[in-house]
C-alpha positions as CSV (number, residue, x, y, z in Angstrom):
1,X,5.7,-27.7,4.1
2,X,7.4,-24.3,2.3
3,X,6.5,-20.9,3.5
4,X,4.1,-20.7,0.8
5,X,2.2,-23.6,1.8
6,X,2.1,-22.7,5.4
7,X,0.8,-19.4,4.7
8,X,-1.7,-20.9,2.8
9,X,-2.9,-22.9,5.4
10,X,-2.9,-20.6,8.0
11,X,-4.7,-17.7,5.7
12,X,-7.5,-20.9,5.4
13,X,-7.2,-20.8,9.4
14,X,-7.8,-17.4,10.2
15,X,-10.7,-17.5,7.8
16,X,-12.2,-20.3,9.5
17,X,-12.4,-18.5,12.3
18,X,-8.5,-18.9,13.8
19,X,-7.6,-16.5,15.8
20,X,-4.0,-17.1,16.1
21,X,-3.8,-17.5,12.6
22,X,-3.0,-13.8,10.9
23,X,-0.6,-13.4,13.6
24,X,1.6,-16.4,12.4
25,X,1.0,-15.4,8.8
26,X,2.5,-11.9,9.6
27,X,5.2,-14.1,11.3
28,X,6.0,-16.3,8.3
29,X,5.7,-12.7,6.0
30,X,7.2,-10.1,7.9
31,X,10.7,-9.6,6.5
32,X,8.2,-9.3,3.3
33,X,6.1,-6.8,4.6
34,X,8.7,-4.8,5.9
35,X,10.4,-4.2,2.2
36,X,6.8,-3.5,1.2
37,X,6.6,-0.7,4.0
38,X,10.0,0.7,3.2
39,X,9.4,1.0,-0.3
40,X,6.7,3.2,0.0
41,X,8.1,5.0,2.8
42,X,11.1,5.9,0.7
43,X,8.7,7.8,-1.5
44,X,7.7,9.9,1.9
45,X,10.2,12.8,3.3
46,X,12.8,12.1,5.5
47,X,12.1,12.1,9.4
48,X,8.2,10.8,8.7
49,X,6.4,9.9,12.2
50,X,6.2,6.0,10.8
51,X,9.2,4.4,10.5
52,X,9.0,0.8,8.4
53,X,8.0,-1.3,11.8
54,X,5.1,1.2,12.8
55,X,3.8,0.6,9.3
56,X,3.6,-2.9,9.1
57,X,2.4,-2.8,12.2
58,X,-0.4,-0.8,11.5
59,X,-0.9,-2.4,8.6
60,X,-1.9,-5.7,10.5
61,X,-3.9,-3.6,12.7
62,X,-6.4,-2.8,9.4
63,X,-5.8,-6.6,8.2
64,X,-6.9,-8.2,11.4
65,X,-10.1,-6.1,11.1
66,X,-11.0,-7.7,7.4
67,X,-13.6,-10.2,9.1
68,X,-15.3,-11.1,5.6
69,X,-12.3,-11.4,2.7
70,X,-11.0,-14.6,1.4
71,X,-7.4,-15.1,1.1
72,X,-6.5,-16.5,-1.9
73,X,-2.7,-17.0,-1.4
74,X,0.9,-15.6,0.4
75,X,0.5,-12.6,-2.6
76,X,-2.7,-11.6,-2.1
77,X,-2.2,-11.1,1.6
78,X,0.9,-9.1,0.4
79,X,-1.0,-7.3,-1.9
80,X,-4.0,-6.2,0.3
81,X,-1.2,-5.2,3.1
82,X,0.4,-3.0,0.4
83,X,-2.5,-1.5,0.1
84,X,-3.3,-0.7,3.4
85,X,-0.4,0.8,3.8
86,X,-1.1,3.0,1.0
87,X,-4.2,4.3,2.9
88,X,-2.2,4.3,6.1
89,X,0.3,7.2,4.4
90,X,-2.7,8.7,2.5
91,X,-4.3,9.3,5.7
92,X,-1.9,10.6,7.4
93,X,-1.0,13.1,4.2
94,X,-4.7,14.2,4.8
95,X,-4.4,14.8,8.4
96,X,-1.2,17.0,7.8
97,X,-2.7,18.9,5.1
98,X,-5.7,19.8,7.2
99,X,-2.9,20.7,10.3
100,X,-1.2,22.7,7.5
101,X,-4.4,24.8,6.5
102,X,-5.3,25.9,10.4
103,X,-5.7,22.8,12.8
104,X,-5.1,24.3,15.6
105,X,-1.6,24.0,16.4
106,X,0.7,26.7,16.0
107,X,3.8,25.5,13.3
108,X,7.1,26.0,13.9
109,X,9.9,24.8,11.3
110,X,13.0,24.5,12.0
111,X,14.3,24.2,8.4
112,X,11.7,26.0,6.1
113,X,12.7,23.8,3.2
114,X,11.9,20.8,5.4
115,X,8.5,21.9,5.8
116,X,7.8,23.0,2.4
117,X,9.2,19.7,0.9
118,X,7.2,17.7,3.3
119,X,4.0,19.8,2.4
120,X,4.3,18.8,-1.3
121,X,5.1,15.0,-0.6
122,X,2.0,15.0,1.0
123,X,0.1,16.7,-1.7
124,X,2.2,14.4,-4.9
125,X,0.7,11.5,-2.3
126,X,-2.7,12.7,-2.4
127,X,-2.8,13.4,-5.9
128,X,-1.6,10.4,-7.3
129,X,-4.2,9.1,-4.2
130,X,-6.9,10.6,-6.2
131,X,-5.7,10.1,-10.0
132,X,-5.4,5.9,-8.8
133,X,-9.4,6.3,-7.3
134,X,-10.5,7.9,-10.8
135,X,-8.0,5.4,-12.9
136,X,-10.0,2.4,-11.0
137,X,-13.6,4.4,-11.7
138,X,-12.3,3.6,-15.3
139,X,-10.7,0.5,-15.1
140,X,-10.2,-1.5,-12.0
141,X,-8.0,-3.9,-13.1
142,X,-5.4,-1.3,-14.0
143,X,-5.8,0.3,-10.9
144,X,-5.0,-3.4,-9.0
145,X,-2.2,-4.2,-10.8
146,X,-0.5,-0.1,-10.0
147,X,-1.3,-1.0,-6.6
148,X,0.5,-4.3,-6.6
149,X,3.6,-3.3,-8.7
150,X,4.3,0.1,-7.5
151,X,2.4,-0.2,-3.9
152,X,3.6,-3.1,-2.8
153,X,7.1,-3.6,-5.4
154,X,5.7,-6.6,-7.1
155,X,7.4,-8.1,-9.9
156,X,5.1,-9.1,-13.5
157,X,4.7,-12.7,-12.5
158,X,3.6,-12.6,-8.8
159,X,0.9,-9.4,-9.9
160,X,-0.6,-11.5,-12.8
161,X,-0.8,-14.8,-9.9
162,X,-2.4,-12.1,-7.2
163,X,-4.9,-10.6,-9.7
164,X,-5.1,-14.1,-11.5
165,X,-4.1,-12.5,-15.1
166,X,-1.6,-13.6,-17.6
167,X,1.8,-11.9,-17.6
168,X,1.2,-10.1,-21.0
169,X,-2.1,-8.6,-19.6
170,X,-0.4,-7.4,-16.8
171,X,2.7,-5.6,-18.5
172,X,-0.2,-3.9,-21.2
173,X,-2.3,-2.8,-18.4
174,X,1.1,-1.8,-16.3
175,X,2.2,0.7,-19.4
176,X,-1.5,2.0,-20.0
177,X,-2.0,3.2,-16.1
178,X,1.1,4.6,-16.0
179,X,0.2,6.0,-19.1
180,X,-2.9,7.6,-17.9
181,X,-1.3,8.2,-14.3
182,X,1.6,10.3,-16.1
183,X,-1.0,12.0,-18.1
184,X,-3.5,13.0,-15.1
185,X,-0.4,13.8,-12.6
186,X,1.1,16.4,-15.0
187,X,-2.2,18.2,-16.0
């Protein structure tokens, strides 16, 4: 049996109740993973406190707690992971915004620009955070398939099998949410 077919059996498993099951999926997908955690950490400033392991790994942290979804295949596991991620670095652009405004620590940079650079990844991460939660109050479907081909670095065909569309819909929704993204972002 191919990868694909294993990790179709195992995602099966672990909803069944398997509770070796995720682990061995995260096996069989890790190289995977990791490219989908170092893609969006390049978008993050140098020296971030995750590095691509601590990501993935937190990643299957949030996955093993998803008690009620049902896998549909290898992709959609990749897909929800991406997205975890996402919130993982969204998260943790919130927390440093609230350290930034007063939380309690006294700051000390060593290279001002460093700081000041870091400070506006984490607000560019936040806001695009917020324009993708108001593109998917709008249309969800757009907002899934952002998520899967800029989140997680999936090409056209593996987005339309993950959100079960065709191709064409895919690239038309692809161009319109960037549309909309580009549009919100520079407002």
């Amino acid at each position: 049996m191919d990868d694909h077919g294993e990790v179709t059996k195992l995602l099966a498993a672990a909803q069944g109740g398997d509770p070796q099951a995720l682990s061995r999926v995260v096996t069989l997908v890790y190289h995977e993973l990791e490219r989908v955690a170092h893609r969006q950490l390049a978008k993050e400033q140098p020296g971030h406190t995750l590095d691509t392991g601590a990501l993935v790994h937190e990643a299957y942290l949030k996955v093993s707690e998803l008690h009620s979804i049902e896998w549909q295949s290898r992709e959609h596991f990749l897909a929800m992971s991406a997205r975890l991620m996402r919130r993982i670095l969204v998260d943790y652009a919130a927390a440093r915004q609230a350290q930034k405004r007063g939380g309690g620590a006294v700051r000390i940079t060593l290279d001002a620009n460093l700081g000041a650079a870091a400070d506006a990844q984490s607000e560019d991460l936040l806001a695009l955070d917020d324009a993708l939660r108001r593109l998917a109050l709008l249309d969800e479907r757009q907002a899934r398939v952002v998520e899967c081909r800029f989140f997680a670095g999936m090409s056209v065909e593996e987005t339309a099998t993950v959100l079960d569309l065709s191709p064409a819909t895919v690239k038309r929704d692809w161009v319109a949410a960037r549309a909309w993204l580009n549009t919100e972002l520079s407002a």
